[in-house]
RONU-827183 format. One record per residue: x, y, z of N, C-alpha, C, O, CB in turn. Coordinates in steps of 0.02 Angstrom, whole numbers, plus 50000, padded with zeros to 5 digits. Each point is the difference from the previous one (the first is absolute). Glycine has a CB too. Example, Ala and Ser with C-alpha at 12.3 -4.5 7.8 and 13.67 -1.06 7.14 Angstrom:
2
506604971650390499555005950000500455006050000500524999950033498534994250029/500775011249902500425005950003499615005550037500255005550008500344991349884/
***
This chain:
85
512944711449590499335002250016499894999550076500334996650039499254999749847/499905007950128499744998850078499984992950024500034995249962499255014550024/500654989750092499714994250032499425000250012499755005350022501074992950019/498784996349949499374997250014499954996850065500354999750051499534998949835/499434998450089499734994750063500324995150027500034998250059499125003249900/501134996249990500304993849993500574998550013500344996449964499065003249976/500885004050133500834999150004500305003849964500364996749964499644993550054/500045016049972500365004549952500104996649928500455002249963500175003150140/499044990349878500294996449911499535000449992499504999050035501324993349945/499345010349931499425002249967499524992749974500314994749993500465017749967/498564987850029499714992249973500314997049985499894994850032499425006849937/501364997249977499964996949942500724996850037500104994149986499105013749898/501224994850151500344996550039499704994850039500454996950029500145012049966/498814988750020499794995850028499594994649968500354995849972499845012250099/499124990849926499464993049977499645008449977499935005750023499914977950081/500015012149835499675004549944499325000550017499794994750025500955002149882/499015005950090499005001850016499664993350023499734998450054500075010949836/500314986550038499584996150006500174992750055499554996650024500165009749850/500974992550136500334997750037500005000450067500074995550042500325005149873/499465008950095499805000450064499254997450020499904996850051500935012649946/498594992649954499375000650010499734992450015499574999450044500385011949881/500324981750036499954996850000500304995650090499654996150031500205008449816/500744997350171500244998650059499345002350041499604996050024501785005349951/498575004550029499455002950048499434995949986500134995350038500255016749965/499264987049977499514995849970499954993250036499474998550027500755007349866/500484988950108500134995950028499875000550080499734995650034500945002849864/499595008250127500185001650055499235001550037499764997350049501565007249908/498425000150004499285001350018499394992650009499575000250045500805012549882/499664981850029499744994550006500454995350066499624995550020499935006449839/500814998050161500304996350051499705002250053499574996850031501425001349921/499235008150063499805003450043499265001850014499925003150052501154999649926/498384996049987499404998350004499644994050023499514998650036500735008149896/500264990050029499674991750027500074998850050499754994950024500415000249902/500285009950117500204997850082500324994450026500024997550056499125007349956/501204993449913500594993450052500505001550020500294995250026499524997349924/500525013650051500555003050024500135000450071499515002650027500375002649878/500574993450137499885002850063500285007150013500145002649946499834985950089/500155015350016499995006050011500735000949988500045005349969498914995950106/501504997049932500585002649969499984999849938500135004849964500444992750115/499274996549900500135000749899499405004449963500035003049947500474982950042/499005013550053499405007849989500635005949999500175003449952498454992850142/501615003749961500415006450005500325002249936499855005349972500384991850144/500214998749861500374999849957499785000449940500225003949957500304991650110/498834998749923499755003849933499695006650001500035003349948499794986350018/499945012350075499755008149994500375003549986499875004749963499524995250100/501314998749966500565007750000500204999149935500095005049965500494996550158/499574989949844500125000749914499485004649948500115004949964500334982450055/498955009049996499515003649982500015007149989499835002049944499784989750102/500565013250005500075005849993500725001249959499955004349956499254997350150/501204996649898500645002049949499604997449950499885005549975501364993750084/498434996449901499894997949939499475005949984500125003649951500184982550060/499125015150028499515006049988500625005849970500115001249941498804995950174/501345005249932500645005249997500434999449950500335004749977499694995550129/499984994049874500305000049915499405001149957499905005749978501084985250036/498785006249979499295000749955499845008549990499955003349948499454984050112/500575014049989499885007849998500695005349973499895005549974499204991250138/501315001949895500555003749964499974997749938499955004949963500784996850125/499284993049878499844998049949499325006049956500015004649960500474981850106/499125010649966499385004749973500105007449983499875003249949499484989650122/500975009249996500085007850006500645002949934500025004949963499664994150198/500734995449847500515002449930499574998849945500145004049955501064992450085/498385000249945499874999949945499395007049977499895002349944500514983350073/499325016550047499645006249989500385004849978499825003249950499474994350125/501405004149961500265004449989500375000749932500235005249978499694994750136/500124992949852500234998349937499325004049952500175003549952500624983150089/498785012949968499504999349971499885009550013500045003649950499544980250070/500305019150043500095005749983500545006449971499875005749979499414988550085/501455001549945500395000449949499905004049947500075006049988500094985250046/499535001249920499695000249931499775004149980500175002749947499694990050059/499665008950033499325006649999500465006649997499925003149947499014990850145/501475008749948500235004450008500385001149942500105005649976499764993350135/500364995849867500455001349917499525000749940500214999649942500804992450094/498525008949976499535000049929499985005549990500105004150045499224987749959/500485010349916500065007949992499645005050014499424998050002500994998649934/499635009750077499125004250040499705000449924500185000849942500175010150188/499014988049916499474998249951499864995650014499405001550001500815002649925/499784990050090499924992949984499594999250090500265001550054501094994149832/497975001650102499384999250038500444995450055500224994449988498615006349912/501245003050161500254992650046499614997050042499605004250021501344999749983/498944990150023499454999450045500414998050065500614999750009498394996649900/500525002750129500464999650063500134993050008499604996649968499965013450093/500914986549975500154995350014499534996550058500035003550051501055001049899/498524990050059499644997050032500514997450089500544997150001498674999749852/500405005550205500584999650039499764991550052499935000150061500405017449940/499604977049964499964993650020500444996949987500014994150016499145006149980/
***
């Protein structure tokens, strides 16, 4: 398959959704509380963004899983659109 965000590997070669979302999470509360100094700020931001950047390929395969689906159903059959959040 194509390359993504994420270093050319697809999600699942890497920390699974929730694995990522949860890291970020961590990352986002550290980095709030402001005990970091400016290099390890640095550093968590730039993780931060690869973990966002997984999160989001994650998501996005699963839309495309999901419109997939849709596309295989038989004509006739009422489709609605897929919600884009």
């Amino acid at each position: 398959m194509g390359e993504d965000r994420t270093g050319g590997q697809r999600p699942g070669d890497q920390l699974s959704y929730e694995q990522a979302r949860d890291q970020l999470v961590e990352i986002v509360q550290t980095l709030e509380s402001g005990g970091a100094g400016l290099s390890e700020s640095l550093a968590l931001w730039e993780r931060g963004e690869q973990l966002a950047d997984i999160c989001q390929a994650w998501l996005d395969g699963a839309r495309s899983r999901i419109e997939a689906a849709r596309d295989r159903r038989t004509p006739g059959e009422e489709q609605r659109p897929v919600s884009g959040r």
